[in-house]
MILO-973936 format. One record per residue: x, z, y of N, C-alpha, C in turn; chain; residue in three letters. Coordinates in steps of 0.1 Angstrom, whole numbers, plus 5000, padded with zeros to 4 digits. Layout:
nxx=X	nzz=Z	nyy=Y	caxx=X	cazz=Z	cayy=Y	cxx=X	czz=Z	cyy=Y	chain=A	res=Ala
...
! end
This chain:
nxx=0893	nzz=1241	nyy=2968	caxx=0882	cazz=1243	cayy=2977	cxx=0874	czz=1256	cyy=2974	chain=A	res=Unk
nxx=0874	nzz=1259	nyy=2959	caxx=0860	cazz=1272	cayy=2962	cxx=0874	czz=1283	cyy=2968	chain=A	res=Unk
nxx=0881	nzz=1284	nyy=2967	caxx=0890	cazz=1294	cayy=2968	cxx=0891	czz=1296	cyy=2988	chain=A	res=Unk
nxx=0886	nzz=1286	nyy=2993	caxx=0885	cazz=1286	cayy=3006	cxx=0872	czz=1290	cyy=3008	chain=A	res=Unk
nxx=0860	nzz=1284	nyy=3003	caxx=0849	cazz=1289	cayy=3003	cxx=0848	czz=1302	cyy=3003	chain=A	res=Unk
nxx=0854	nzz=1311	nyy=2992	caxx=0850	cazz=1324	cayy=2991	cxx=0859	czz=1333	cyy=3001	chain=A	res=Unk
nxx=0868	nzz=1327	nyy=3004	caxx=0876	cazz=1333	cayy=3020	cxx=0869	czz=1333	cyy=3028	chain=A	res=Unk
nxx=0860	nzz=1323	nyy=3034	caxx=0847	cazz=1321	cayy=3043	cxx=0834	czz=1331	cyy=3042	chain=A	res=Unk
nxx=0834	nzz=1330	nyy=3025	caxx=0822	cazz=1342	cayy=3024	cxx=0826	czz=1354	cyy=3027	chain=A	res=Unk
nxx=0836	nzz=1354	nyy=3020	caxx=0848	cazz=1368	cayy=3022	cxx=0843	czz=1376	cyy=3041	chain=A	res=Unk
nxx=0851	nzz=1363	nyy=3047	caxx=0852	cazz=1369	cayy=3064	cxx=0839	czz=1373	cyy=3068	chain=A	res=Unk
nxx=0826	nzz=1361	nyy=3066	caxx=0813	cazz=1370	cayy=3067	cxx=0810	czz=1384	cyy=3069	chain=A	res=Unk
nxx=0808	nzz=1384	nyy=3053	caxx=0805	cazz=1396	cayy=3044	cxx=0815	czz=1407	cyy=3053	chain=A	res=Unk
nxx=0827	nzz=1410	nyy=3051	caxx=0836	cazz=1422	cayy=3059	cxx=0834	czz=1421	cyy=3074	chain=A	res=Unk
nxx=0834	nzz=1409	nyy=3079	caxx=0827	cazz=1408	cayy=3095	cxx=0813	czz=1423	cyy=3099	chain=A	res=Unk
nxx=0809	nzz=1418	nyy=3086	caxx=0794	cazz=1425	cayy=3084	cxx=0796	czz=1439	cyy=3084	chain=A	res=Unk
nxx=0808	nzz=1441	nyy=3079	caxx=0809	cazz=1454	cayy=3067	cxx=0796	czz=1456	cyy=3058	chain=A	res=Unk
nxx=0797	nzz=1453	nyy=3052	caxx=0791	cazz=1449	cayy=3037	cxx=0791	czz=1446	cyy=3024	chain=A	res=Unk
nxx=0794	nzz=1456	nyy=3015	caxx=0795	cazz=1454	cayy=3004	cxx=0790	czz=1440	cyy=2995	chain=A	res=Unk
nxx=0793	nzz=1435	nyy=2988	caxx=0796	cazz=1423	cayy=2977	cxx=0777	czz=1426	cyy=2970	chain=A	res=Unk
nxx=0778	nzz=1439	nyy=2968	caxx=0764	cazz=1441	cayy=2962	cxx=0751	czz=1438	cyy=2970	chain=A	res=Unk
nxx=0750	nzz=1448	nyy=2985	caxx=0740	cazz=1440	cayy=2995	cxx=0744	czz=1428	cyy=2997	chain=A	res=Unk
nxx=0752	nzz=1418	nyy=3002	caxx=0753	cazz=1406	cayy=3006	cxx=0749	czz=1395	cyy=2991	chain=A	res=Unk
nxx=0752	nzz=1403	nyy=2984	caxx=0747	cazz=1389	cayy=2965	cxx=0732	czz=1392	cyy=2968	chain=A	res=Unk
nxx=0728	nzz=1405	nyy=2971	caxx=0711	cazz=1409	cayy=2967	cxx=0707	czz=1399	cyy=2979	chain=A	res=Unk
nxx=0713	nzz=1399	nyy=2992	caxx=0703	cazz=1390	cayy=3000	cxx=0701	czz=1375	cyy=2997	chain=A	res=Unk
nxx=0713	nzz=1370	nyy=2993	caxx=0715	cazz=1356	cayy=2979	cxx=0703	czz=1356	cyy=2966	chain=A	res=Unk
nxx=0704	nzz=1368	nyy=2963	caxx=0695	cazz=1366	cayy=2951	cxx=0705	czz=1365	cyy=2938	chain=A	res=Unk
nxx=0717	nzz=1362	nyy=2940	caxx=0725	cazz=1362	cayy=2933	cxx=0734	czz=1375	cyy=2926	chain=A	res=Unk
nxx=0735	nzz=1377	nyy=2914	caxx=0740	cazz=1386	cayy=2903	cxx=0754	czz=1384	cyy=2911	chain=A	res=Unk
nxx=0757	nzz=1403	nyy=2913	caxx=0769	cazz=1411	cayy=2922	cxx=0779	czz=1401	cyy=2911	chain=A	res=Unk
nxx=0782	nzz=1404	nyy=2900	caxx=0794	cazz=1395	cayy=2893	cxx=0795	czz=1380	cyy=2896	chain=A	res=Unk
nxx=0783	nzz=1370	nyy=2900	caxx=0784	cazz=1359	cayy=2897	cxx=0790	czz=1356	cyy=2914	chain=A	res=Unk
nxx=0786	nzz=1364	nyy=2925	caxx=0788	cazz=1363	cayy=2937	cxx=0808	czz=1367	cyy=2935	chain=A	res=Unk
nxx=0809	nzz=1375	nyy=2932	caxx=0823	cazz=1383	cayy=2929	cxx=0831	czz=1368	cyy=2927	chain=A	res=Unk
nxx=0831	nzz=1359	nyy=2919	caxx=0836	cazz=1349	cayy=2912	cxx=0834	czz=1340	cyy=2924	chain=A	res=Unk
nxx=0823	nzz=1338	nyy=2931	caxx=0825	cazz=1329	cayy=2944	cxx=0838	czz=1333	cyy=2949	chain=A	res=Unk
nxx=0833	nzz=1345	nyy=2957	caxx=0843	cazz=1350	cayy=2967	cxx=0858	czz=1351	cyy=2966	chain=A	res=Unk
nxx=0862	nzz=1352	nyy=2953	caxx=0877	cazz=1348	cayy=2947	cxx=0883	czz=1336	cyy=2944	chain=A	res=Unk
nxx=0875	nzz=1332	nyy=2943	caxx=0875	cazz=1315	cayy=2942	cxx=0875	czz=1312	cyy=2923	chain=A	res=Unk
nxx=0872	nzz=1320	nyy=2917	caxx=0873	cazz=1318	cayy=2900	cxx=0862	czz=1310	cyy=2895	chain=A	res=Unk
nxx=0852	nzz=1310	nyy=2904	caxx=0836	cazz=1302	cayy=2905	cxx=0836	czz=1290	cyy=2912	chain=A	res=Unk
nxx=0830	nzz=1277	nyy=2909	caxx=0831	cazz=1266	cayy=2922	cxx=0813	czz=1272	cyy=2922	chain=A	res=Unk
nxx=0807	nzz=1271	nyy=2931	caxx=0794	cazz=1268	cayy=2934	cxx=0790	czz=1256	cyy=2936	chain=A	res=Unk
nxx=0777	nzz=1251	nyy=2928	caxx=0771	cazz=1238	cayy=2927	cxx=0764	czz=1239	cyy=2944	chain=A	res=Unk
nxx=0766	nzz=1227	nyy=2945	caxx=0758	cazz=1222	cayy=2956	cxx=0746	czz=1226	cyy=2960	chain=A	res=Unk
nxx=0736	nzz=1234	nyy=2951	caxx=0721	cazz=1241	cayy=2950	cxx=0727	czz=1253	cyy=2957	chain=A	res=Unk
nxx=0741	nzz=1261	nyy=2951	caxx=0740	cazz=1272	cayy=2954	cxx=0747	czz=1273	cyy=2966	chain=A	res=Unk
nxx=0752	nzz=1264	nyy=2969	caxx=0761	cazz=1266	cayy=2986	cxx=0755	czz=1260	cyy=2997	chain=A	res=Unk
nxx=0740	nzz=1252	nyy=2991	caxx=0730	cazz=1250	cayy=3004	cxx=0722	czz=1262	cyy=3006	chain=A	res=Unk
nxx=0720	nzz=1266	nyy=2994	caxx=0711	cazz=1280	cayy=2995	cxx=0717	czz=1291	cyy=3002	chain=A	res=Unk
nxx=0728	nzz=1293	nyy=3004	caxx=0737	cazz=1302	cayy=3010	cxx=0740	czz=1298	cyy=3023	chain=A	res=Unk
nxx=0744	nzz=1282	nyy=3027	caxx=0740	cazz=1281	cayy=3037	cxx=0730	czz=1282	cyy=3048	chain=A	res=Unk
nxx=0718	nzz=1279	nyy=3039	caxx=0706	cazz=1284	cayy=3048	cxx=0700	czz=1296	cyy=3051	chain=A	res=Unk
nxx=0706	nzz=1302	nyy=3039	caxx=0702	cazz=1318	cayy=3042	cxx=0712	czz=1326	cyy=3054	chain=A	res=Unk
nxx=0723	nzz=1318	nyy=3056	caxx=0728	cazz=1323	cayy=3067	cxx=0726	czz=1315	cyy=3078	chain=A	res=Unk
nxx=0723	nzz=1304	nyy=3079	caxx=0720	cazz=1302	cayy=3092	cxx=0731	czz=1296	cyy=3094	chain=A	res=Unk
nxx=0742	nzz=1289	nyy=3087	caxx=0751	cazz=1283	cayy=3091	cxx=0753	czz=1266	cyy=3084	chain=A	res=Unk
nxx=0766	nzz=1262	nyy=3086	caxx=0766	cazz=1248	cayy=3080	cxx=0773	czz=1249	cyy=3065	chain=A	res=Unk
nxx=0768	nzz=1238	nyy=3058	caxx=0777	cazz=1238	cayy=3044	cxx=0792	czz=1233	cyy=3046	chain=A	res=Unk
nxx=0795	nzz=1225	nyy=3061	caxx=0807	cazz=1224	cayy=3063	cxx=0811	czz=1235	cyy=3065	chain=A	res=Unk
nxx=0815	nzz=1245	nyy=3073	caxx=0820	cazz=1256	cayy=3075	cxx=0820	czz=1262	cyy=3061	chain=A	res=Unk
nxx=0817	nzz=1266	nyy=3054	caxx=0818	cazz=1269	cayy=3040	cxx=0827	czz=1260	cyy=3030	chain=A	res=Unk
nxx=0826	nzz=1248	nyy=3032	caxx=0834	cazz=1238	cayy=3025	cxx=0847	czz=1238	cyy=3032	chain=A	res=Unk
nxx=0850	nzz=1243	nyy=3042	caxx=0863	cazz=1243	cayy=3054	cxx=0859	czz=1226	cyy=3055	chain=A	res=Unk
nxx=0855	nzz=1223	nyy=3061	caxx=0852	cazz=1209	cayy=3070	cxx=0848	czz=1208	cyy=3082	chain=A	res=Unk
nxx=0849	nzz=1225	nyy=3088	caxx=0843	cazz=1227	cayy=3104	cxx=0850	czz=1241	cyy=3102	chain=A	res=Unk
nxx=0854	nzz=1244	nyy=3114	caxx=0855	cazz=1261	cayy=3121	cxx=0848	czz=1263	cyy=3132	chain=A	res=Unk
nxx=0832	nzz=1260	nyy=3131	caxx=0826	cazz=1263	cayy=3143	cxx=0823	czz=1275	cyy=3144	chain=A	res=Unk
nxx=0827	nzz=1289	nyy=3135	caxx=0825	cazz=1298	cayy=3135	cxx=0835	czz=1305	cyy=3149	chain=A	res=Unk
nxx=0847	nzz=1293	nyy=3149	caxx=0855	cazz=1300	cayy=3160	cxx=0853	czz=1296	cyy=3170	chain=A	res=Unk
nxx=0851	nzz=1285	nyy=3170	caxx=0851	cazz=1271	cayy=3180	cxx=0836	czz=1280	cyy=3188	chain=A	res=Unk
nxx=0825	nzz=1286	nyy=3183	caxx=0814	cazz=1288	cayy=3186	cxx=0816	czz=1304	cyy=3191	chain=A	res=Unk
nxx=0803	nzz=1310	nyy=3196	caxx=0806	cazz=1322	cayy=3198	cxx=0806	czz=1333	cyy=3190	chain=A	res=Unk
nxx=0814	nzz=1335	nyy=3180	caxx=0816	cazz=1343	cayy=3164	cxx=0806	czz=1358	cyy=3171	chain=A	res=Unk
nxx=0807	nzz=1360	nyy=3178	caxx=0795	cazz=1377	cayy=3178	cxx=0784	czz=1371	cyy=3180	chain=A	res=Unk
nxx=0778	nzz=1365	nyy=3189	caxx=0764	cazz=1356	cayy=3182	cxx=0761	czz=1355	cyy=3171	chain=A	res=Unk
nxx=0770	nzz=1350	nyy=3163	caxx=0768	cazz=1345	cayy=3148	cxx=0765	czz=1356	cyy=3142	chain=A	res=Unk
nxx=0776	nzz=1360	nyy=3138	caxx=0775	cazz=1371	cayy=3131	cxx=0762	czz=1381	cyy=3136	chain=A	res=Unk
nxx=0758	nzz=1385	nyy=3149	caxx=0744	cazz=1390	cayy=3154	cxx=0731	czz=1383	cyy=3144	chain=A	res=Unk
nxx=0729	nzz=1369	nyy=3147	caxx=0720	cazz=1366	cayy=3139	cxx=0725	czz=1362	cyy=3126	chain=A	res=Unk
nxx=0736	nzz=1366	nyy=3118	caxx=0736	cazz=1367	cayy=3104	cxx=0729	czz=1383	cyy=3098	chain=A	res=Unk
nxx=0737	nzz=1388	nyy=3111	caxx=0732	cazz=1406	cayy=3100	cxx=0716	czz=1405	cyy=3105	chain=A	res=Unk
nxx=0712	nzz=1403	nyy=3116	caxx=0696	cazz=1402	cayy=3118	cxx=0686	czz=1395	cyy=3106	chain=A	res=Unk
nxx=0694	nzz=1384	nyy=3098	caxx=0685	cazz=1376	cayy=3089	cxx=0686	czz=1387	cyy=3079	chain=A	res=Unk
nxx=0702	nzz=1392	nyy=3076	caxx=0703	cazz=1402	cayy=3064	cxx=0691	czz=1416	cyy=3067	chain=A	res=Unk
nxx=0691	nzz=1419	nyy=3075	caxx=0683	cazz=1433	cayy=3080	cxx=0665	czz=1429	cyy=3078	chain=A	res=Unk
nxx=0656	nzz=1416	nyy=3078	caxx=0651	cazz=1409	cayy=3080	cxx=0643	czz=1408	cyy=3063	chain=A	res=Unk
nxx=0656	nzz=1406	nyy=3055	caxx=0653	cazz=1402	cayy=3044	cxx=0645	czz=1413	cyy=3036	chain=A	res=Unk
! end
């Protein structure tokens, strides 16, 4: 599972084009400890994958792979109001 998770953050983030460093700082989370998400070498506790999901504005399923509403939904929307919260912050 994290190893899909951080595929998910992964697609975000380069969706974004966005470096690992802006996208952990809008987390609040240490560029290294995000790095370990995104490769999957980290599982994130349930504090830190709701906090991630609400900073983007999406679901903890989609992150857990238990939904693809990213595709199923209108992915330029999304991503519009993901980089708007990031630009926001």
């Amino acid at each position: 599972m994290p190893k899909l998770t951080g595929i998910k953050l992964k697609f975000i983030r380069e969706s974004l084009k966005l470096d690992r460093k802006i996208f952990s700082d809008f987390f609040g989370i240490n560029v290294r400890r995000y790095e370990e998400y995104e490769t999957g070498r980290r599982c994130m506790n349930i504090q830190t994958l709701r906090h991630i999901a609400d900073k983007l504005d999406i679901s903890i399923d989609f992150l857990m792979c238990r939904s693809d509403f990213i595709i199923l939904d209108n992915e330029k929307d999304i991503m519009k109001r993901i980089a708007n919260r990031i630009k926001l912050s």
